[in-house]
C-alpha atoms as one frame of an Amber mdcrd trajectory, in Angstrom:
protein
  39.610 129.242  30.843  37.672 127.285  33.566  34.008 127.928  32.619  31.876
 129.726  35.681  29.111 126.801  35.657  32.222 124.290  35.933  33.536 126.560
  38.679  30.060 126.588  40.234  30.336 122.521  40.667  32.887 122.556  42.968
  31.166 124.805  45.671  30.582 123.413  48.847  27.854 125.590  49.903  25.103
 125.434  47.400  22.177 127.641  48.020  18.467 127.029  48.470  15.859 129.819
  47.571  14.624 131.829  50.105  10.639 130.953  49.121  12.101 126.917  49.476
  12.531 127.580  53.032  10.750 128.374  56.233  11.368 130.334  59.297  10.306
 128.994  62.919  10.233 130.832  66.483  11.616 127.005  67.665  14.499 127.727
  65.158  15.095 130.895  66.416  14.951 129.981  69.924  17.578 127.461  69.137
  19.737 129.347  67.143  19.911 132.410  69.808  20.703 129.413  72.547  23.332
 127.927  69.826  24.762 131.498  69.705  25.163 132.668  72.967  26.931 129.195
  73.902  28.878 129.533  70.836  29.653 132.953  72.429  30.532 131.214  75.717
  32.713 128.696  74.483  34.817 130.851  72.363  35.371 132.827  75.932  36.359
 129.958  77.348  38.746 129.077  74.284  40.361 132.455  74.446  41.029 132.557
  78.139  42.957 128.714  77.885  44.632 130.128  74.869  45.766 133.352  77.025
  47.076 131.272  79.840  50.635 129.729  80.033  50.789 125.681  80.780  53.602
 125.738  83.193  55.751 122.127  83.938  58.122 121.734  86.283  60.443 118.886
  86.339  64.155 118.536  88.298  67.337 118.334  86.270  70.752 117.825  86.564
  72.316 121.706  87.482  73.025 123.539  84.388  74.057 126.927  85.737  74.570
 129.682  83.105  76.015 132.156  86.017  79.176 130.814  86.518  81.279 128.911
  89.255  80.744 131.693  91.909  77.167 132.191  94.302  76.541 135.590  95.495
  75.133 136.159  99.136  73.411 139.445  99.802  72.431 139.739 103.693  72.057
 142.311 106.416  72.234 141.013 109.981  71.961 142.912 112.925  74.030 142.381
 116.007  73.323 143.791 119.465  76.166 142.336 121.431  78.893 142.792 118.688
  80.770 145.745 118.249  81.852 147.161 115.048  85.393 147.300 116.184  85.562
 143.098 115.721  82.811 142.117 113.793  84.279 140.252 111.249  82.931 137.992
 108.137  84.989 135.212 107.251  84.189 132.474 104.527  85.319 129.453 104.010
  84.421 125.939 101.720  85.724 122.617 101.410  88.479 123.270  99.071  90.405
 124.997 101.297  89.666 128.686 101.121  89.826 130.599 103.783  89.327 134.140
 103.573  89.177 136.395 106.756  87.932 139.549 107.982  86.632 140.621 104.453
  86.059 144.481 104.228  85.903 144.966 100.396  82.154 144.334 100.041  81.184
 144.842 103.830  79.866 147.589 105.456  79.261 148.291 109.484  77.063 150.331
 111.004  76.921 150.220 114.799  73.595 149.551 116.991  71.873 149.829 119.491
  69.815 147.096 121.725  66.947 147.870 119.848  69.065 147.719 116.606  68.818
 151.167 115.842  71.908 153.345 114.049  73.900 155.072 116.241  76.475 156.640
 114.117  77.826 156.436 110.464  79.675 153.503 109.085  82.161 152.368 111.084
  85.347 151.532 109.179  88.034 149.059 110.092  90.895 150.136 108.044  92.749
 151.284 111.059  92.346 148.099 113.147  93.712 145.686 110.307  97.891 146.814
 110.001 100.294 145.206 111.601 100.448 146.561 115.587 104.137 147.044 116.734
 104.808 146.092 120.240 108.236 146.254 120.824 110.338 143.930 121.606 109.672
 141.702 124.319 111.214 142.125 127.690 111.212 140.434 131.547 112.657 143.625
 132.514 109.607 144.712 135.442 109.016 148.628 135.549 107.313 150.037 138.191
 103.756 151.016 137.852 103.422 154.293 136.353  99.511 153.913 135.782  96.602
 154.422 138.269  94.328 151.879 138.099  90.875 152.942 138.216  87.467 151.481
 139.710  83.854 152.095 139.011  84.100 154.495 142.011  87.090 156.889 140.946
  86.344 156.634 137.089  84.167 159.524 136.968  86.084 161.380 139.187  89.560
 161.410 136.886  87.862 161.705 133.906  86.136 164.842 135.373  89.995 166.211
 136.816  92.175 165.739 133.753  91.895 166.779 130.317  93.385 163.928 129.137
  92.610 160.457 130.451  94.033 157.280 128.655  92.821 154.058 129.921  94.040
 150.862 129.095  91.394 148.293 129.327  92.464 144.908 130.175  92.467 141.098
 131.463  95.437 139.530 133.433  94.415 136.437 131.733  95.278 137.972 127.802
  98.185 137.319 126.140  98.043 140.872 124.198  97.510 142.937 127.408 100.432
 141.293 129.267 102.232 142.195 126.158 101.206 145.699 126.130 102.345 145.930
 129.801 105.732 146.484 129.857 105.608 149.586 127.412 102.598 150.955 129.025
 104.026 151.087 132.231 107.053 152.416 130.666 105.368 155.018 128.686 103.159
 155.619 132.051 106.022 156.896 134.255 107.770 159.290 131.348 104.241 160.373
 130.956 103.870 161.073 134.591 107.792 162.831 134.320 106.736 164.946 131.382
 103.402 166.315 132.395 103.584 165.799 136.443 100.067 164.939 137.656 100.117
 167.436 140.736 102.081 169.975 138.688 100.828 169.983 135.621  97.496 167.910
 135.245  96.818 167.477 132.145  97.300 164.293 131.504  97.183 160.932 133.072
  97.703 157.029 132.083  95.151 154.838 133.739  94.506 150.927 134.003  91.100
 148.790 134.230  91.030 145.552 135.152  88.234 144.309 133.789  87.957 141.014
 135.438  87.579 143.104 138.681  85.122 145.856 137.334  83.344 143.865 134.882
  80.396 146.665 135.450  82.665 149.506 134.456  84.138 147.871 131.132  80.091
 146.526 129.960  79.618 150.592 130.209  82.446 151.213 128.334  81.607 148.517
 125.320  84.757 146.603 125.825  84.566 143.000 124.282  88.429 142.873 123.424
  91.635 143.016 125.493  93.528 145.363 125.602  91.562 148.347 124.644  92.994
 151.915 124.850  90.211 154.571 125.355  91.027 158.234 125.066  88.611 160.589
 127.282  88.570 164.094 127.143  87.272 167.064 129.715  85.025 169.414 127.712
  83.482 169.865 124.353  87.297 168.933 122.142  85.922 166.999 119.300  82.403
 167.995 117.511  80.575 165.989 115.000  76.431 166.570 114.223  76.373 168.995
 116.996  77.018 166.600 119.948  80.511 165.885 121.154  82.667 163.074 121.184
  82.534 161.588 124.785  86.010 159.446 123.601  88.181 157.827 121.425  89.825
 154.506 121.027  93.405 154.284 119.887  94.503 151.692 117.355  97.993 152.954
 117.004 100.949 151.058 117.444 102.010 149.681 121.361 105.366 149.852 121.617
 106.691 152.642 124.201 107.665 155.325 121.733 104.034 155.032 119.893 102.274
 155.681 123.152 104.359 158.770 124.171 104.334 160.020 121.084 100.439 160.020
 120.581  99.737 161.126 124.327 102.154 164.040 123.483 100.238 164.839 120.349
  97.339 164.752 122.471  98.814 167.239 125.058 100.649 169.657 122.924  97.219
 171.415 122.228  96.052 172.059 126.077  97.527 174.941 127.632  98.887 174.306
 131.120  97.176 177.357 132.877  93.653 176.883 131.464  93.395 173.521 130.967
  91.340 174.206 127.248  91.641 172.245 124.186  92.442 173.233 121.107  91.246
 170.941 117.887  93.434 172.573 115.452  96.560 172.159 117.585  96.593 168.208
 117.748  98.757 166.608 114.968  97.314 164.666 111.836  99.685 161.567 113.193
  97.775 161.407 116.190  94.499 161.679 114.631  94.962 158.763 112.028  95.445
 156.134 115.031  92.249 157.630 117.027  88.645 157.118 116.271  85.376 157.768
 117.963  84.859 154.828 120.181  81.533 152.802 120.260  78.760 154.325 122.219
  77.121 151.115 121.496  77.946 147.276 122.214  75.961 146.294 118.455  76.830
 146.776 115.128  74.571 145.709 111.833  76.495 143.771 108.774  75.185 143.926
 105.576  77.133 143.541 102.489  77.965 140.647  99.714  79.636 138.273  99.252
  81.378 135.732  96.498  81.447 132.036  96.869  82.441 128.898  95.090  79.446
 126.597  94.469  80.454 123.946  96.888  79.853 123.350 100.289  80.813 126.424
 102.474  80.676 128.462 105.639  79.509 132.051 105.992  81.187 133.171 109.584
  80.471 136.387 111.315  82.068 136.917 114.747  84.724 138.419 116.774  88.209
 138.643 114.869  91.310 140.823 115.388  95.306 139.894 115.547  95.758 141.780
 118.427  93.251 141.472 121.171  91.358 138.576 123.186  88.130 137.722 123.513
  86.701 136.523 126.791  84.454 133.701 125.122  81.973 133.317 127.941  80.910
 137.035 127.540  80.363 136.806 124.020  76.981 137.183 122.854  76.120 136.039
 119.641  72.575 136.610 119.187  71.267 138.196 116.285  68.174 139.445 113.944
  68.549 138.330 109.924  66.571 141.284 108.262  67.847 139.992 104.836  69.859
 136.980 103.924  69.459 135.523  99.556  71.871 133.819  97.175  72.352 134.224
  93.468  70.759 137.411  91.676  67.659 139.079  93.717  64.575 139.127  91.808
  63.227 142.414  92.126  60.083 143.191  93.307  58.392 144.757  89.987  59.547
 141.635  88.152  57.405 139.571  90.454  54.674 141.927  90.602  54.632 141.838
  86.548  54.908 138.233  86.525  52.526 137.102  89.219  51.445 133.304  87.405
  54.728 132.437  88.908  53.929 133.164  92.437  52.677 129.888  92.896  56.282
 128.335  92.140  58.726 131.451  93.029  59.797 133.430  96.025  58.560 131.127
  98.371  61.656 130.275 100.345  64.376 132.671  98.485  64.019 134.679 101.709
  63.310 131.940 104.156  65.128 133.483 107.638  64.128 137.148 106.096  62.805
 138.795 109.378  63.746 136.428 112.241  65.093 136.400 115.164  67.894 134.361
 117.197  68.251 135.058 120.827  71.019 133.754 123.057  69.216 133.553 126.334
  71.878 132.438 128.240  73.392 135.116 131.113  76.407 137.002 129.117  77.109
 134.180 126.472  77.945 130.943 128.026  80.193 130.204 124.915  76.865 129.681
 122.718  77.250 129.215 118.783  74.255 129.637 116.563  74.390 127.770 113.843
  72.538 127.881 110.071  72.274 124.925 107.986  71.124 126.021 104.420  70.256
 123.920 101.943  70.115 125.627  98.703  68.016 124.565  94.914  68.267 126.825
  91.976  65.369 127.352  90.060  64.751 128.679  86.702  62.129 129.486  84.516
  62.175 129.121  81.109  59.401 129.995  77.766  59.327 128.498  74.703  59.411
 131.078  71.769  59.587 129.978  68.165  60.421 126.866  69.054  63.288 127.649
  71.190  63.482 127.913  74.953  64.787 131.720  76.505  65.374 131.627  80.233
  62.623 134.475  82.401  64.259 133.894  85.934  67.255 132.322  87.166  66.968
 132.292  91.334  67.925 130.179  94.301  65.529 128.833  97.513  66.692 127.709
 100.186  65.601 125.845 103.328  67.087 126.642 106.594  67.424 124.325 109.949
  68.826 126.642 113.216  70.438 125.607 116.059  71.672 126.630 119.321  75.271
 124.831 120.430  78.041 125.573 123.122  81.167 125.381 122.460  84.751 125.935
 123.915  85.960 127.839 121.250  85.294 131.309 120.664  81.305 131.693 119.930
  80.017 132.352 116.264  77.164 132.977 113.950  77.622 130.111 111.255  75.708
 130.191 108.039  76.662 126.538 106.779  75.300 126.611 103.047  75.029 123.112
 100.416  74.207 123.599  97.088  71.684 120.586  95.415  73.447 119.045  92.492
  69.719 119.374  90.812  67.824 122.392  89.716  64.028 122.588  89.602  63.130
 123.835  86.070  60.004 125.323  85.191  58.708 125.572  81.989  56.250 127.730
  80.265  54.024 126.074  77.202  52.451 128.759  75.080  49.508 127.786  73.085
  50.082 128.175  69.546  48.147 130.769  67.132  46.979 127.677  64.474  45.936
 125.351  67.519  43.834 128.449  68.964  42.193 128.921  65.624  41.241 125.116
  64.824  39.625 125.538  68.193  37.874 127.952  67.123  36.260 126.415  63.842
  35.349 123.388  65.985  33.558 125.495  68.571  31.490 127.225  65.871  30.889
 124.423  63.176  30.418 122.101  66.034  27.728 124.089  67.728  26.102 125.045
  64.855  26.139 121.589  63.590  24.574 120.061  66.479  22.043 122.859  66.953
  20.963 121.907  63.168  20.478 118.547  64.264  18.875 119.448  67.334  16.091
 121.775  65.301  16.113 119.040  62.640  14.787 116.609  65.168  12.487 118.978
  66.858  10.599 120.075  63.739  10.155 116.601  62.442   8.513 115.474  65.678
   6.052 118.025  65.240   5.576 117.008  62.010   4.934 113.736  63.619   2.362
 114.306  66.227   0.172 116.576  63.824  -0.185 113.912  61.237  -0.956 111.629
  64.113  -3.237 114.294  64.963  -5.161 114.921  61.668  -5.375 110.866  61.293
  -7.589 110.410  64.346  -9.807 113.173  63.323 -10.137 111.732  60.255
């Protein structure tokens, strides 16, 4: 065994007897000064060890989420109805998709972009309309065509009042005329105006009462509008003022729903009856817009390539007078990729400074047609788009925090001869800006440590070293010129 005085040999500290050495209030002075900076230093040491070095450098894009982009957003529309709004998307490898409902919901709007009802769903407007066949035979006219001065009047007199609302211009409303006519004079056999009353077939032209048609929401030709006398149809305590149909247009379809329509009035008394009117005539009507707006919001799916995100007017049976097309609209919310939520950021506020600066950029703003009507004006987004992610090293190996995507965004205000849209063009950056987190290690914080400490105490030993022996110094200098 290793004997204790060769064991004693090897100590680095050796000890000097207490009576060998003496105390000073300049050492103490100096050694509470050495303390409290030794005090302040390790403070400082502990905070840079508690911090995160963050680096941020741009890559080549290594996405981990796939081939597809999601894009959350939630526009508002005040000169859009929900009976055409539709949002189409498209990219340079040839898809086309149109009029998607799956992940899209409608609500409809007022001017000031307030709800006006519950969702508004399309489902009826999207099978295939039968028309008939087509015919040159001419029929006489069976409707009455109505102005802004006797509207109110027949919709006050008859129960029932069907008006179609149309353009001589459209291709679908001359198509419709030939059965509605023809459907218009059995009508008028059936249920004789002067006889009966309680139904009547009625025409708008709305290139001559432009006024009446604005009142009535009409953006699409033709448009069939149900109206009924009295109280008929109830929903949250108000009543249904009327309907649109969205049924078939051939001859037999019309007759058929009007008399489905009729079957529950009763001649003498002219009252409605709910219950009476069949569930085949109910599926083709649906309370019609008693606003012109409607807000999208909704997601979709997109390949990572260059694309557009189109929202405008769409059907496969109407026409769309271009110059009264408004497209303006308000962009409450509008991202790509996964949303970071707000608690995430909150919890990880050091990466304000680099995230959720521009994931929202046209969050909250505005775009106003000012043009009268529309004046075939297109609004158009160009979005450039970056992913970012942020990543921590952990045991030597890197674990992603936050994958998200910023975007800038360039607006503009075009005319065009085609129909007018809202275009969200969108490019994805072949780069991604990585960010990377640098923990300070456990060892490196501790060998900071012992420097601070042996350092300081070191140099404060010097420091008092140096300050006693000039004191020594002066005395002896001192005593000699006494002497």
């Amino acid at each position: 065994m290793v004997s204790s005085t060769k064991l004693k040999s090897v100590d680095f500290y050796r000890k000097i007897p207490r009576d060998l050495t003496e105390a000073s209030l300049s050492g103490a002075g100096l050694s509470i000064v050495a303390a409290l900076f030794m005090v302040f230093l390790f403070g400082m040491e502990l905070s840079s060890y508690l911090e995160v070095n963050t680096t941020t450098s741009v890559i080549v894009d290594k996405s981990t989420d796939g081939d597809f982009l999601r894009i959350d957003f939630n526009i508002s529309f005040p000169a859009l109805s929900c009976e055409f709004a539709s949002v189409d998307v498209s990219d340079v490898l040839g898809t086309n998709r149109l009029n998607i409902t799956k992940t899209i919901r409608k609500f409809p709007i007022d001017p000031h972009l307030r709800s006006t009802g519950a969702e508004f769903h399309s489902g009826l407007t999207l099978h295939h309309i039968n028309h008939g066949e087509e015919t040159k035979e001419e029929f006489p006219d069976g409707a009455i065509p109505l102005t802004s001065g006797s509207f109110e009047s027949f919709t006050h007199h008859f129960p029932i009042l069907v008006v179609k609302f149309n353009a001589p211009w459209c291709y679908w409303s001359n198509r419709l005329k030939p059965s509605w006519e023809k459907a218009a004079n059995i009508i008028k056999q059936k249920y004789d105006p002067e006889t009966d009353g309680r139904v009547l077939l009625a025409n708008v032209d709305c290139t001559e009462e432009p006024a009446l048609c604005k009142r009535n929401h009409i953006q699409g030709y033709p448009s069939i509008r149900i109206f009924r006398k009295g109280s008929d149809l109830r929903e949250d305590h108000g009543h249904h003022e009327h309907e649109s149909y969205y049924g078939d247009r051939d001859t037999e379809s019309i007759v058929k729903m009007v008399d489905g329509l009729v079957a529950p009035i009763h001649p003498e008394t002219h009252k409605v009856a709910l219950e009476g009117i069949s569930n085949d005539t109910l599926k083709n009507l649906k309370k019609a817009p008693v606003t012109g707006g409607c807000r999208v919001e909704g997601y979709v799916r997109v390949k990572k390539v260059p694309g557009n995100l189109v929202i405008s007017a769409h059907s496969g049976a109407h026409s769309f007078d271009s110059s009264q097309m408004n497209m303006s609209h308000v962009v409450s919310h509008l991202s790509f990729g996964r949303m970071i939520s707000p608690r995430l950021l909150t919890d990880m506020k050091r990466l304000l400074p680099y995230l959720g600066q521009s994931h929202d950029r046209l969050d909250g703003k505005a775009f106003i047609n000012q043009h009268e009507f529309g004046a075939n004006v297109t609004i158009e987004h160009y979005l450039q788009i970056v992913k970012t992610e942020v990543t921590t090293r952990r045991s030597g190996q890197e674990h992603s925090i936050i994958e998200e995507y910023e975007y800038t965004a360039h607006s503009s205000v075009a005319q065009t001869y085609y129909l007018p849209v809202a275009k969200f063009h969108f490019e994805l950056s072949p780069m991604q800006i990585l960010i990377t987190e640098d923990p300070k290690s456990f060892s490196h914080f501790i060998t900071n440590l012992c420097a601070i400490i042996g350092g300081v105490f070191t140099v404060a030993g010097i420091l008092d070293s140096i300050f006693h022996n000039t004191l020594r110094l002066i005395k002896k200098v001192e005593l000699g010129k006494n002497i």
